[in-house]
ZAVOTI-354758 format. One line per 2 residues: number of its first residue (from 0); for each residue x, y, z of N, C-alpha, C. Coordinates in steps of 0.001 Angstrom, whole numbers. Example, Ala and Ser with C-alpha at 12.3 -4.5 7.8 and 13.67 -1.06 7.14 Angstrom:
2
0> 13190,-5690,7800,12300,-4500,7800,13200,-3300,7800 | 12850,-2250,7080,13670,-1060,7140,12900,30,7870
# end
This chain:
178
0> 808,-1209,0,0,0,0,845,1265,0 | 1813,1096,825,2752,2304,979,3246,3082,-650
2> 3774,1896,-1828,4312,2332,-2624,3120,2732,-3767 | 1760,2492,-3864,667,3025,-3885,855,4369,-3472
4> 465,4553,-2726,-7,5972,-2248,1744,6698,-2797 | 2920,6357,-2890,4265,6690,-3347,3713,6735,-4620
6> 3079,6200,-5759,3127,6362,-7003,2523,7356,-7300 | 904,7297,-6421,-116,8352,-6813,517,10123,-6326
8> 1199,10239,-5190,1767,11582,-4960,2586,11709,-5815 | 3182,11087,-6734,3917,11323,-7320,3410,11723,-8770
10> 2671,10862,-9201,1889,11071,-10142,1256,12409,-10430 | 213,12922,-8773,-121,14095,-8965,484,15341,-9051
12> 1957,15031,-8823,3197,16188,-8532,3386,16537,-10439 | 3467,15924,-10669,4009,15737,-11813,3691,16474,-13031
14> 4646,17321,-13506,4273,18555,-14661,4134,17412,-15753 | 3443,18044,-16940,3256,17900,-18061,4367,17397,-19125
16> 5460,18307,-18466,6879,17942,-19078,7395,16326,-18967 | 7574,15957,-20137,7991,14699,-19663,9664,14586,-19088
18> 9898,13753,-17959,10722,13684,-17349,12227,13588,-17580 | 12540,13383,-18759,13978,13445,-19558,13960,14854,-19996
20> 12966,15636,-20043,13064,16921,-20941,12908,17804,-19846 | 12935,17762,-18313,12762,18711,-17377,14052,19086,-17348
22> 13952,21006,-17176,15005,21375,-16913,15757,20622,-15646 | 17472,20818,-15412,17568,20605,-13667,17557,18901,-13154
24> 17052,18198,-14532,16644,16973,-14386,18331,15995,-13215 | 17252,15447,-12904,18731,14570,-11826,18236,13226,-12097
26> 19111,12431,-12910,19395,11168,-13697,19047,10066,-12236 | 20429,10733,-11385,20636,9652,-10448,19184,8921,-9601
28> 18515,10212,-9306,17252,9965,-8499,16259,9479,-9148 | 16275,10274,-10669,15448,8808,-11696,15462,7664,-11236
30> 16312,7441,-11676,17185,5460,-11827,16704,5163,-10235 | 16882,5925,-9627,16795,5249,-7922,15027,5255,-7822
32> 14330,5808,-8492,12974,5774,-8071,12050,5065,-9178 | 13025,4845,-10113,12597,3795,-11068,12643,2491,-10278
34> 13966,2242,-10008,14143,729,-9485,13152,352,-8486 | 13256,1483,-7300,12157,1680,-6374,10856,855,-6754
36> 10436,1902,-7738,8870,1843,-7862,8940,-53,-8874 | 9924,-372,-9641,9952,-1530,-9760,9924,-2569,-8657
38> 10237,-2318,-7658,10753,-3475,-6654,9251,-3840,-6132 | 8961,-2467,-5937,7349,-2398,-4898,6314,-2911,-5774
40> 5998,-2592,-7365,5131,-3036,-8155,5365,-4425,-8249 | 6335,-5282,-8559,6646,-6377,-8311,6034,-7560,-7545
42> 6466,-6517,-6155,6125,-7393,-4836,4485,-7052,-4889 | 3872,-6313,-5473,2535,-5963,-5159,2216,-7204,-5885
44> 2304,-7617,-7203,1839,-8138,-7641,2094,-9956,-7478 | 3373,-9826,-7072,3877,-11283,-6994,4493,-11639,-8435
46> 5177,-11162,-8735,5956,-11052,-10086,7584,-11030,-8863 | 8441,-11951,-9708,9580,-11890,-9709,10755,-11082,-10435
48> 11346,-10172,-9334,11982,-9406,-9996,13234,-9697,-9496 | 14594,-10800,-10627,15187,-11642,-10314,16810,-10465,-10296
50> 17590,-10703,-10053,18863,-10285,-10332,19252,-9892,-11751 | 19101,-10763,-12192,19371,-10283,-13999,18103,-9719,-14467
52> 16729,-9597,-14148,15856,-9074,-14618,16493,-7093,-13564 | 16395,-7097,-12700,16820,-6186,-12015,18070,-5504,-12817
54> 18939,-6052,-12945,20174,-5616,-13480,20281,-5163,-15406 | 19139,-5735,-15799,18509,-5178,-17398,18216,-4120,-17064
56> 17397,-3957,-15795,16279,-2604,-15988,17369,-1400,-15795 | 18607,-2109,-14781,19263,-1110,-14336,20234,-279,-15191
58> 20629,-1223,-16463,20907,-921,-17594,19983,27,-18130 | 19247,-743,-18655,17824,150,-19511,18105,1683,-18906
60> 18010,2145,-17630,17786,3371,-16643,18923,3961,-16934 | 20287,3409,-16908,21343,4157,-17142,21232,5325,-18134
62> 20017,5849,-18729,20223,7035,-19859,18470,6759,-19771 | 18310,8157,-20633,17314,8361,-21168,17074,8014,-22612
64> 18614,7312,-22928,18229,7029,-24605,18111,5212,-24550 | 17899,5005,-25580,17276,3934,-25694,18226,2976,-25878
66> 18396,1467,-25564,19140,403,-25481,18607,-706,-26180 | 20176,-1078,-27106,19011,-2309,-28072,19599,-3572,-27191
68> 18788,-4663,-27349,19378,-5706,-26458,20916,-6565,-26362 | 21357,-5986,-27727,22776,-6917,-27757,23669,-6106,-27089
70> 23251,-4559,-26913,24377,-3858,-25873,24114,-3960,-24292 | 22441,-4051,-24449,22571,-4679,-22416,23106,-6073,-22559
72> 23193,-6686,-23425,23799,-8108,-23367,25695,-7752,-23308 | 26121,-6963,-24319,27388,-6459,-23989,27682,-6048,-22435
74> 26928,-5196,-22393,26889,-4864,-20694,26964,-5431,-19667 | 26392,-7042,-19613,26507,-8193,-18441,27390,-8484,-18832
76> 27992,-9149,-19761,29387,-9876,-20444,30514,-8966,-19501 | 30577,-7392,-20077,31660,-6816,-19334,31238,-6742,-18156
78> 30504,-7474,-16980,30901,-7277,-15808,31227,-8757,-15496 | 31359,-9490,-16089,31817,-11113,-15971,30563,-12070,-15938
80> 29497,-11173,-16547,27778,-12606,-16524,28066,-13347,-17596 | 27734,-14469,-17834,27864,-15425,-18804,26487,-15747,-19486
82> 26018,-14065,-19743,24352,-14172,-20082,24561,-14600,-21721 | 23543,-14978,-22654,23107,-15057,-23258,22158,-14954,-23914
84> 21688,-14487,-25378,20794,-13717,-26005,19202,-13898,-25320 | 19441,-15627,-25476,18058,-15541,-24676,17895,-15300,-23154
86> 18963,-15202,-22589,18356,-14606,-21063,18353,-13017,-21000 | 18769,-12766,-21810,18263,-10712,-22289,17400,-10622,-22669
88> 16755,-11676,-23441,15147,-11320,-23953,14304,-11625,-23419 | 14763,-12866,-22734,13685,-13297,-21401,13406,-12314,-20316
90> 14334,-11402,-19593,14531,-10080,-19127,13667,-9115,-19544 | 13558,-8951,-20983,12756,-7805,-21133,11338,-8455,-21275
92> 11139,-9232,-21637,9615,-9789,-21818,9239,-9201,-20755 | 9578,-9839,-19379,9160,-9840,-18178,9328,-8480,-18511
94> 10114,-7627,-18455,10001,-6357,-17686,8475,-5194,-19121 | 8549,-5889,-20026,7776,-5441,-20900,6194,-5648,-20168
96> 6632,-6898,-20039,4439,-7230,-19484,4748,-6762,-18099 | 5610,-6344,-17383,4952,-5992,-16311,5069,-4215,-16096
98> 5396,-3874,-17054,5037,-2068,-17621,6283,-1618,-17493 | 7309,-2146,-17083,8959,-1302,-16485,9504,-907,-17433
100> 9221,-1648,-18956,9779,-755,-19928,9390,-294,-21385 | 9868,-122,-22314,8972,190,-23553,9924,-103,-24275
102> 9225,-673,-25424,10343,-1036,-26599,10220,-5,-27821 | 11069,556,-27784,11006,1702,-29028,11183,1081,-30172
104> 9887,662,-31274,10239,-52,-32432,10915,177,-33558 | 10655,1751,-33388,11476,2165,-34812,13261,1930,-34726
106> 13561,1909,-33413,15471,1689,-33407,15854,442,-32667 | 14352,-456,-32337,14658,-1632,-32286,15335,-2061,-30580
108> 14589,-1389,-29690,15651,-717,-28131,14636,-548,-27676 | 14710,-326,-26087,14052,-521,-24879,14728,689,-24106
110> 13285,1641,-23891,13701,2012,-22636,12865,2258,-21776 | 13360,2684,-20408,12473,2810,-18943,10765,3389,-18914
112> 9829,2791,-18604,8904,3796,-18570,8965,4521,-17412 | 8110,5234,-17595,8095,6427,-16216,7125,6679,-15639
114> 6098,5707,-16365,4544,5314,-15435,4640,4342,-15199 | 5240,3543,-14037,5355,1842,-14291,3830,2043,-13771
116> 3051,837,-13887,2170,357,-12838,602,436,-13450 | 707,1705,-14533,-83,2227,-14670,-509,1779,-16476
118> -1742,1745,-16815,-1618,1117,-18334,-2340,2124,-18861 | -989,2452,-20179,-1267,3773,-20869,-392,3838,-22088
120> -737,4420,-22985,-170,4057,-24230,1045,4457,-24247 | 2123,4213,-25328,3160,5040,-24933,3479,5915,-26216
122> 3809,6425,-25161,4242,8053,-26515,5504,8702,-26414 | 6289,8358,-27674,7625,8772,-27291,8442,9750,-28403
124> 9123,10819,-26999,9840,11947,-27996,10968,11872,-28367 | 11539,11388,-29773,12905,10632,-30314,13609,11939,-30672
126> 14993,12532,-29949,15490,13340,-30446,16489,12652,-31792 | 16788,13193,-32654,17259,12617,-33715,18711,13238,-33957
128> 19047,14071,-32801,20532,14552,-32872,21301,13680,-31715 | 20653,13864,-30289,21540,13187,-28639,20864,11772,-28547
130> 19506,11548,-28960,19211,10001,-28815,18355,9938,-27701 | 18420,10942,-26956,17012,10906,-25664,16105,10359,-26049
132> 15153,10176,-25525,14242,9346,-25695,12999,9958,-24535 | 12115,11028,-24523,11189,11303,-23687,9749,10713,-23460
134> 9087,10139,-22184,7598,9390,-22750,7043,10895,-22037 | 5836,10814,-23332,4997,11911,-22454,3794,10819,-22045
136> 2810,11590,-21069,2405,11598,-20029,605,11881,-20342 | 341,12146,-22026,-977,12724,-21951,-2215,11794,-22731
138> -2989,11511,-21504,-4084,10740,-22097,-4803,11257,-23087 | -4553,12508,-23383,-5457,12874,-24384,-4860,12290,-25614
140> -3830,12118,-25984,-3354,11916,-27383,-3987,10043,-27725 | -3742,9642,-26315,-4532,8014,-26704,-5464,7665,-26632
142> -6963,8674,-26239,-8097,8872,-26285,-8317,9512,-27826 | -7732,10015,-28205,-8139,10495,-29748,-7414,9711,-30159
144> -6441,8832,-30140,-6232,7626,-31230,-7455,6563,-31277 | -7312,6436,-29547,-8603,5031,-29808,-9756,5431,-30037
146> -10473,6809,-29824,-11783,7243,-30610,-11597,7108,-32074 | -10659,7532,-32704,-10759,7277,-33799,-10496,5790,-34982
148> -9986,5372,-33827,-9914,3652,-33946,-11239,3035,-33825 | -12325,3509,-32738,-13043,2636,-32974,-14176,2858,-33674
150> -13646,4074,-34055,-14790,4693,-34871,-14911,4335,-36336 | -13777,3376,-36607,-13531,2830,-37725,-13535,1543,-37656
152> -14158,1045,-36509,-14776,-808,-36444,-12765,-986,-36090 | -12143,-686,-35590,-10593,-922,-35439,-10245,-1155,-33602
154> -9992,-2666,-33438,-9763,-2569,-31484,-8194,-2770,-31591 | -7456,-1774,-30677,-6362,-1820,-30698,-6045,-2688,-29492
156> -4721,-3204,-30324,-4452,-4423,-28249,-3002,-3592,-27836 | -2601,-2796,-28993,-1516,-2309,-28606,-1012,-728,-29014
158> -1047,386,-27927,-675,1452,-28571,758,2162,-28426 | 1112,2374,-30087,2685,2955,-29323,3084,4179,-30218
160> 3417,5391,-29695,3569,6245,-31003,4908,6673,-30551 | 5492,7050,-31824,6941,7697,-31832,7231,8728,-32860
162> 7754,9726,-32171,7636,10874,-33033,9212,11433,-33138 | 9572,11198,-33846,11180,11691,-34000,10924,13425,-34470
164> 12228,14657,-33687,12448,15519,-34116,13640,16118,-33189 | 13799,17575,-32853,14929,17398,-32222,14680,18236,-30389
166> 14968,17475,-29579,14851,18242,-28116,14954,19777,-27922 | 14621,20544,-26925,14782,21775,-26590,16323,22185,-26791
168> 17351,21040,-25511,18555,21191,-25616,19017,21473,-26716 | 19272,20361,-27509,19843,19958,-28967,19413,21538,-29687
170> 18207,21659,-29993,17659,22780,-31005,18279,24376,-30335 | 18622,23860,-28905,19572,25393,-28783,20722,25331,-28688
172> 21120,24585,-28760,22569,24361,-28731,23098,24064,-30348 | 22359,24540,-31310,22518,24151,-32962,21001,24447,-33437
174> 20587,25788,-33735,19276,26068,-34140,20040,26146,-36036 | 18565,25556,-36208,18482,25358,-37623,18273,26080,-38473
176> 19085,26578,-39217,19055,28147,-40120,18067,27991,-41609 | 17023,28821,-41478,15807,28386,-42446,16151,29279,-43830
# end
């Protein structure tokens, strides 16, 4: 219950901005309240959240940009795991069905969600210069997909949008001369 009532204050705190794109942003406390809110959703549910499933996600978290699986697989190798392809994919399954992460299809990579717990489409902001990777946060954009889905006899089992262009940072740090 505790990490309940931890998700929902948190939830309601929470600007519009999605969380890779907040000014001031602090990585470290991400990753620490990601894992967090993984450990507790977990145990809520009775889902096993094993060492190497733990240690993917912890990968995955290391950035806001996105990770394809043969480099979190590089990643256990260099710390001496003797993982293999299929225990990286077995890793993300799990962490996929139980909401901890998102698979970005267009670059073929996984990264952290930032609503674990909660089931909601995902919507993601692909910078196409640094590689960030931002989820926003607004039900409205997946309420006008699925109105208009079903308004066309269309049931979706799966929603995922990705919108490549370039971040706040990036676009000021190299504005584009028209």
């Amino acid at each position: 219950m505790a990490s309940t009532a931890r998700r929902t204050r948190k939830e309601s705190s929470r600007s519009r901005m999605p969380v890779a794109l907040r000014a001031g942003h602090d990585h470290d406390h991400c990753r620490e309240d990601a894992l967090g809110d993984a450990e507790a959703l977990c145990a809520e549910r009775g889902a096993r959240l094993t060492s190497t499933r733990r240690r993917v996600l912890e990968i995955i978290w290391q950035s806001h940009a996105p990770i394809g699986a043969y480099d979190i697989l590089d990643a256990l190798k260099r710390e001496g795991l003797t993982a293999q392809p299929p225990t990286v994919y077995r890793a993300l399954d799990f962490l996929l069905a139980q909401g901890l992460a998102h698979r970005i299809t267009s670059l073929n990579a996984y990264i952290g969600c930032t609503a674990p717990g909660r089931s909601h489409g995902a919507q993601m902001l692909i910078c196409e210069r640094c590689g960030t990777v931002a989820e926003l946060e607004d039900g409205r954009i997946g309420d006008t997909v699925s109105s208009a889905a079903k308004a066309v006899g269309f049931k979706i089992t799966n929603q995922a949008l990705e919108v490549v262009g370039v971040c706040r940072d990036c676009a000021e740090a190299s504005p584009t001369k028209r």
